[in-house]
C-alpha positions as CSV (number, residue, x, y, z in Angstrom):
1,X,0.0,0.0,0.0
2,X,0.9,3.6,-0.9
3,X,0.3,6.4,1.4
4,X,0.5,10.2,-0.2
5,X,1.5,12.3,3.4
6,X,2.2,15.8,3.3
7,X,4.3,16.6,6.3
8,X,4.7,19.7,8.6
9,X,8.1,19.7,10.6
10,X,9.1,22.0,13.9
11,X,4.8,21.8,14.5
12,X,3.8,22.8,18.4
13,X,2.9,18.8,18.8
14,X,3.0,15.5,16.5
15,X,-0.1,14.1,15.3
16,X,-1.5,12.8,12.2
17,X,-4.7,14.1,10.2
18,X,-6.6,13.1,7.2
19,X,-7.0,15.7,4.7
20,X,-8.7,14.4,1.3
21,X,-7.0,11.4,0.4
22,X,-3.6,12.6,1.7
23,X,-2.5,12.0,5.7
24,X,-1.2,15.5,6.8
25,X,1.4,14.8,9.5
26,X,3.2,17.3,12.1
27,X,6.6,16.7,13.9
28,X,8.3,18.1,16.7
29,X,11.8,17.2,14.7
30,X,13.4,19.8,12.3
31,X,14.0,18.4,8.8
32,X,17.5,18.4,9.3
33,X,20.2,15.0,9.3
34,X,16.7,13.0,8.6
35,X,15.2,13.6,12.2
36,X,12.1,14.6,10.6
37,X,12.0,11.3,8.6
38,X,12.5,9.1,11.2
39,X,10.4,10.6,13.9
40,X,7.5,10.5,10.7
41,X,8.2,6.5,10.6
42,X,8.1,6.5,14.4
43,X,4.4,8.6,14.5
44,X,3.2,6.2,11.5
45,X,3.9,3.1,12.6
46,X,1.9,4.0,16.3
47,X,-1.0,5.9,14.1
48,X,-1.3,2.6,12.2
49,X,-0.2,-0.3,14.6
50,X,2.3,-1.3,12.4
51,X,6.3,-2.5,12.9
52,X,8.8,0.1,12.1
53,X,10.5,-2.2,9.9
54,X,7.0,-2.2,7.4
55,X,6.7,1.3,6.6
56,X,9.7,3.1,4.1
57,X,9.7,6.4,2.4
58,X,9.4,5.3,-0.9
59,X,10.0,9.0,-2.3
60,X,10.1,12.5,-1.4
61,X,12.9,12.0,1.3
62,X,14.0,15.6,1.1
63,X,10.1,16.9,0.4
64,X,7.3,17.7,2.2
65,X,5.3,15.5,0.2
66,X,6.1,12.3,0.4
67,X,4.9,8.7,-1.3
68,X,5.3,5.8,2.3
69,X,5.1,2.7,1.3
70,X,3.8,0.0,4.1
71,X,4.6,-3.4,3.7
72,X,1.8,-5.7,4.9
73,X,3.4,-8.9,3.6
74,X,6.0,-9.5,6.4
């Protein structure tokens, strides 16, 4: 499965919300060193009761919009 998120770093709080058929996300983390990216792996994975190790940015690394792909194979 294919997630479109759209994320928000350096936000007052994290939390995840569903705009259209995008998740908007807000960190804590600066996007800086990848802190961003992990911290949005770290909110995903409790949002959606998944592992860690199921869910990978599949592009959009350095954007705010970004394509997540979640393994549900494993």
């Amino acid at each position: 499965m294919i997630l479109n998120v759209r994320v928000s770093p350096r936000s007052s709080r994290n939390r995840v919300e569903k705009e259209g058929g995008k998740l908007k996300v807000h960190l804590t983390k600066p996007a800086c060193d990848g802190e961003a990216n992990r911290q949005l792996i770290d909110l995903l994975s409790g949002y959606l009761g998944l592992k860690r190790y199921r869910i990978r940015i599949k592009s959009g690394e350095r954007s705010r919009d970004k394509l997540v792909e979640i393994d549900e194979d494993r």
